[in-house]
Each structure stands twice: as structure tokens, then as C-alpha cells.
C-alpha positions as CSV (number, residue, x, y, z in Angstrom):
1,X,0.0,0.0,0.0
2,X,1.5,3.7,-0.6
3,X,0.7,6.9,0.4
4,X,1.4,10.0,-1.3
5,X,2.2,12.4,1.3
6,X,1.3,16.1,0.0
7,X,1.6,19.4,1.4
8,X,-0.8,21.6,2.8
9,X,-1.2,25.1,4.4
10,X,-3.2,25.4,7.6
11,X,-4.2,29.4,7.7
12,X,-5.3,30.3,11.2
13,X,-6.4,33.7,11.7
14,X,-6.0,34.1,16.0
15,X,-7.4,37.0,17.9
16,X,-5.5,38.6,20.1
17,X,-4.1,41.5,22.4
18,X,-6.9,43.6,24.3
19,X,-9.7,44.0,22.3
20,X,-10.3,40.3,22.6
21,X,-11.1,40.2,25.9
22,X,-14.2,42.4,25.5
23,X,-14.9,40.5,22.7
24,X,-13.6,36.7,22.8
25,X,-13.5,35.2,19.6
26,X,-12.1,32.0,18.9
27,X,-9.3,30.8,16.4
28,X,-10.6,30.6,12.0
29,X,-9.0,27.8,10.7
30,X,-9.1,27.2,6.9
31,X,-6.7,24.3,4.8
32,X,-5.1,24.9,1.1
33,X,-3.3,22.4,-1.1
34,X,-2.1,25.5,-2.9
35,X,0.4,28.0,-1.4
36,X,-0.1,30.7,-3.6
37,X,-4.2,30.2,-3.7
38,X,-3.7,30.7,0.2
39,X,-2.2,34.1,0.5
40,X,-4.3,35.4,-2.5
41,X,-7.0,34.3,0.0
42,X,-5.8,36.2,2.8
43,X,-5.2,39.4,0.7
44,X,-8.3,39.3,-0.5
45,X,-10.0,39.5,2.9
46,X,-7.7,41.8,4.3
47,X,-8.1,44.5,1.4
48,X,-12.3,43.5,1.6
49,X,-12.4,44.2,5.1
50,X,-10.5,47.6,4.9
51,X,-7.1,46.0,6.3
52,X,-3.4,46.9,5.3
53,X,-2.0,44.4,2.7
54,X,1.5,43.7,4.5
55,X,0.9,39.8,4.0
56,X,2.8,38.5,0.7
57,X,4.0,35.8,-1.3
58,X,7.5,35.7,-1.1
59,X,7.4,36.8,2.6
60,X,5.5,34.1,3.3
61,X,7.4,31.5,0.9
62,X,10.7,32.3,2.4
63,X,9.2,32.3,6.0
64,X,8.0,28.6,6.1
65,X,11.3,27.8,4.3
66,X,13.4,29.5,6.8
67,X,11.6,29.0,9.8
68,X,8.4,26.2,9.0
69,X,6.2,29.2,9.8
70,X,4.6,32.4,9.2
71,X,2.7,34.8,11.2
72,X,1.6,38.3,11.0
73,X,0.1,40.9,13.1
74,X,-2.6,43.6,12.6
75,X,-3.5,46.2,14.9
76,X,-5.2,49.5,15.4
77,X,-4.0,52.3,17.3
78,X,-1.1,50.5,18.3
79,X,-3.7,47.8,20.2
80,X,-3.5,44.5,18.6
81,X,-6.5,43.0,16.8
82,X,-5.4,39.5,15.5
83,X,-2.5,37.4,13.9
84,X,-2.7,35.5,10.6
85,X,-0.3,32.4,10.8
86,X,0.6,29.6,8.0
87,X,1.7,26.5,9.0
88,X,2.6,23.7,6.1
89,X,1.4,20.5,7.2
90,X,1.7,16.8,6.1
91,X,-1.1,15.8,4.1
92,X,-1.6,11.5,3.9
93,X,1.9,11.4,6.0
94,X,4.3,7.6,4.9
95,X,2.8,5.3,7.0
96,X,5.0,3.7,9.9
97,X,4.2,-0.2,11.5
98,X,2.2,2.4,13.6
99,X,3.0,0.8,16.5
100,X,1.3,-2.8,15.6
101,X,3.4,-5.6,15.6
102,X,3.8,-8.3,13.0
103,X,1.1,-11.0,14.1
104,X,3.0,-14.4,15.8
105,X,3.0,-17.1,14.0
106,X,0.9,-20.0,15.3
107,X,3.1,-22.9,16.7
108,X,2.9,-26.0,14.9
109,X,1.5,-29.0,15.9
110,X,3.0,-31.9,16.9
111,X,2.0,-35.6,15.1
């Protein structure tokens, strides 16, 4: 049996800093196969929803190379609002034993 293990980009848009205690909103998570689909995702949004556009695609390419991650902050007034972060992540990983033996063999019988 193979696998093909592929690569994908988990996108998790986080809220943060001060405001989100008045208003607590939880994590967005969102999966791409495509890296390049992902971030013209994200700038989308962000110019949509009146935000800067400081997210990119070679920022973001050389991040994950560099350090496996991305992550971005956006604020207002110098309070922070929320973080974009991109994460690659195995997709259909190689398959190990995963931790199950090879089944005994029965013993024979005697005649």
C-alpha cells in the first residue's frame, strides 16, 4: 500500500491583544493544497475588510522555508487585533508499522 504524502497550508487567523477580551472570539481555521491560492485568500480579505495588505508571497514562501512558519500581526491604534499564521502540514503522512506488531505465528502442531 503507498501513500502520497502532499503538502498543505493550515491558515489560522487568531485573535489577540486587548480587544479580545471584551470580545472573545475563537481561532478561523481554513486548509489549502495551494500556497499561492492561500495568500491570494488572505489578501483578498484583508483589502475586503478595509485592512493593510502587508501579508505576501514571497514573505510568506521564504518564512516557512526558513523558519516552517509564518505569522503576521494587525492592529489598530497600536492595540493589537489578531495574527494571521501559516503552517505547512503533512497531508496523507508515509505510514509507519504504527506501533502494531507483525502477528505471531501459530506454533505448529505436533503428530
Amino acid at each position: 500500500m503507498r501513500s502520497h504524502s502532499q503538502v498543505i497550508y493550515e491558515v489560522t487567523i487568531q485573535y489577540i491583544g486587548s480587544l479580545n477580551t471584551i470580545r472573545q472570539r475563537e481561532p478561523f481555521t481554513v486548509y489549502f493544497s495551494n500556497l499561492k491560492k492561500a495568500v491570494e485568500s488572505i489578501v483578498n480579505h484583508l483589502a475586503l475588510n478595509g485592512w493593510p495588505i502587508k501579508v505576501n508571497y514571497t514573505a510568506v514562501y521564504r518564512s516557512l522555508k526558513q523558519r516552517g512558519n509564518y505569522y503576521c500581526d494587525f492592529d489598530v491604534a497600536g492595540a493589537r487585533v489578531f495574527r494571521i499564521r501559516i503552517i505547512p502540514q503533512i497531508l496523507n503522512p508515509v505510514l509507519t508499522t504504527m506501533g502494531i506488531d507483525e502477528k505471531p505465528t501459530e506454533p505448529t502442531k505436533k503428530r
